[in-house]
N, C-alpha and C positions, 0 to 999 in steps of 0.2 A: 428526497424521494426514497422511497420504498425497495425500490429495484433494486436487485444484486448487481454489481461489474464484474465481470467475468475477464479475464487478460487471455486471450488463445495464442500459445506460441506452439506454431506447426507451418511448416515450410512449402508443402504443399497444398497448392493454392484450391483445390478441389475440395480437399478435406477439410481446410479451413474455414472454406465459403459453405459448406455441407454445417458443419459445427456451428456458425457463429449463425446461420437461419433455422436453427435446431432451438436455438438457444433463444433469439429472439425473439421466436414464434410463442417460448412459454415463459414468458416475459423477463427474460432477465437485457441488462444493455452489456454491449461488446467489445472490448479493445482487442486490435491482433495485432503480431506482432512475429516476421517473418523467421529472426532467429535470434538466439540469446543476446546478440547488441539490441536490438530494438527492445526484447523484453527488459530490458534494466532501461532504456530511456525510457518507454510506459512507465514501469516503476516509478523513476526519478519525478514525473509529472504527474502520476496519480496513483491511488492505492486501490488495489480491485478487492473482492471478497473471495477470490478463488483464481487460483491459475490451472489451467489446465497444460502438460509442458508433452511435448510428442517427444520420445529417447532419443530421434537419428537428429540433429540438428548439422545446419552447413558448417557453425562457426565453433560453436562449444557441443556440447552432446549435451541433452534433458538431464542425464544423471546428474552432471557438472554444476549445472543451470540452477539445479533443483538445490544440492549441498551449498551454492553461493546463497541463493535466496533465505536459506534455513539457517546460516551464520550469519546473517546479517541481522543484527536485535531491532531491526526498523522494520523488516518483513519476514522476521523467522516465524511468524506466527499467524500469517498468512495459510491458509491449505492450501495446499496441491495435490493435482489427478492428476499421474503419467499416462500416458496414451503410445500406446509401443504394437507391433506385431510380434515381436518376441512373448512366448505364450509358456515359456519354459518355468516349472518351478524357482529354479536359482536365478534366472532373472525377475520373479516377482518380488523373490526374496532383496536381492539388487536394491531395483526399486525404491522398495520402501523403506530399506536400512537408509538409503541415502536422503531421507526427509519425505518422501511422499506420503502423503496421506491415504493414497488409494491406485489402484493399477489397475487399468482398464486393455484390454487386448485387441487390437485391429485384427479381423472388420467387428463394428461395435453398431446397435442400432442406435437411434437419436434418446427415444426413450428409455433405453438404458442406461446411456450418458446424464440425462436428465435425472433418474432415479438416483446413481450413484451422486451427481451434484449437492442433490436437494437432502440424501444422509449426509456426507460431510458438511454438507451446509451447517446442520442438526447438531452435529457431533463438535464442531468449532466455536458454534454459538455458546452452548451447555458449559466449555470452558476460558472463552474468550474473556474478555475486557468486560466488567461490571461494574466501571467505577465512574464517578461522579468529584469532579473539582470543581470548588467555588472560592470567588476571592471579590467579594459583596456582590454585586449584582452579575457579575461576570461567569457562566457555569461552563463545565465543560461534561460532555456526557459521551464519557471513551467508546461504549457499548452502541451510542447512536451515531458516532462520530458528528455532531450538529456543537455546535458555540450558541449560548444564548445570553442575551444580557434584559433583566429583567421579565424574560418569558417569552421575548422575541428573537428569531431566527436570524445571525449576523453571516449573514452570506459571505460564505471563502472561497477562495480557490483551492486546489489540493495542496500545494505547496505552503500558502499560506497559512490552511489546516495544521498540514504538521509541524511548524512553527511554533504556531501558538499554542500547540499542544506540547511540543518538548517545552514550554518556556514557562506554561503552566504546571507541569510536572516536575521541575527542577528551578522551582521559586528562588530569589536571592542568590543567586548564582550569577558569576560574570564570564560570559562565554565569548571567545576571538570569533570574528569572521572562520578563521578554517578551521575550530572545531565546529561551528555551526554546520558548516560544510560538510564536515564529513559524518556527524549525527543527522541531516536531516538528506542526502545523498548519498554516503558510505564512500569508500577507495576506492572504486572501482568507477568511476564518472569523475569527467574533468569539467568541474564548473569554476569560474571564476570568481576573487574575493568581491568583488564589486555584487556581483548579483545578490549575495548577501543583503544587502544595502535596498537594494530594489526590490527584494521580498521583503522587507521590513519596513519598507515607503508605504509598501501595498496592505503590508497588514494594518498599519496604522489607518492608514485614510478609511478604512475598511471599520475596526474599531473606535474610530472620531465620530462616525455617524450614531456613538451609545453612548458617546461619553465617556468612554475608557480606555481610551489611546495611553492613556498617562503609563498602566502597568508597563509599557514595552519600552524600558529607555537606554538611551543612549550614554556609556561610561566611556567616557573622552581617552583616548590613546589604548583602549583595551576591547572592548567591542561593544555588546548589548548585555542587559538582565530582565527577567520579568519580575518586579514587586511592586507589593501593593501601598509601601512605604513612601513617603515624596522625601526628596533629599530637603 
């Protein structure tokens, strides 16, 4: 699909439900997420094209939120709009030193939000991801984020996504269950080594249906590789 995802982290539930039918209405789809815990499980389960993050949060504060997101090399490259009532110079300055991409000030109209979206949209795209991996019929297209094998769409899940994307991008390589972990989740989320196993069940069955489950294998006492070699 075409749609942007949008992740809304903001605590108050007016504003939220005000934002995410602002949003809906000019067609993008919605994830929310009530305070920085929830925004890193969205994370951990799907990648949006924009986070919009409100400063007062109950658990971490947006600033925080925002600097974790922007060290993290799995979503630092992700944009973000703060959403704040503070309207002060040296908090815009704040803001944006701390990873935002743009600072918007409460109260905000819809269409304004929408305008400042649809520039950073522009402005992320222009330097984003332009790259294309292929390993024979197998492509990967970073900029679409879409897997195709032979020209046909191999439907993933998100997690499975980035899987097969870190695995495509660091070919030959033999990676443990808990690096896997923590490149395709980071430190900050407690998953366990087994799930590993189960996103790699799922990518396969998923890839068997094109005949190229083979690249995703299994190295006995050390974990997985992606290559296009057969042993």
């Amino acid at each position: 699909m075409s749609e942007k995802l949008i992740l809304i982290v903001e605590d108050e539930p007016a504003i939220r439900q005000m934002i995410a039918f602002a949003l809906q209405r000019s067609g993008f789809e919605v994830c929310e997420a009530f305070d920085a815990r929830q925004a890193r499980e969205a994370l951990a389960n799907q990648r949006p094209d924009l986070i919009l993050i409100d400063w007062m949060l109950p658990d971490t504060s947006g600033l925080e939120l925002t600097r974790s997101v922007k060290r993290d090399r799995h979503t630092r490259e992700l944009p973000i709009i703060m959403l704040t009532a503070r309207a002060e110079e040296a908090d815009k300055v704040t803001g944006l030193d701390s990873g935002a991409d743009d600072y918007l000030t409460k109260p905000f109209s819809p269409r304004e939000l929408i305008a400042r979206i649809h520039a950073v949209l522009r402005r992320s795209g222009a330097a984003g991801l332009d790259h294309i991996v292929e390993f024979d019929a197998l492509k990967l297209d970073q900029q679409g984020q879409r897997i195709t094998v032979g020209g046909q769409t191999v439907p993933l899940g998100p997690t499975e996504y980035r899987m097969l994307e870190f695995f495509m991008t660091h070919p030959e390589r033999v990676f443990s269950r808990d690096q896997l972990l923590d490149r395709l989740w980071g430190g900050n989320v407690y998953v366990e080594e087994r799930t590993i196993d189960v996103h790699v069940r799922r990518l396969r069955k998923s890839l068997e249906k094109f005949g190229v489950e083979r690249f995703v294998q299994t190295v006995r006492g050390s974990g997985y590789r992606f290559s296009a070699k057969v042993d």
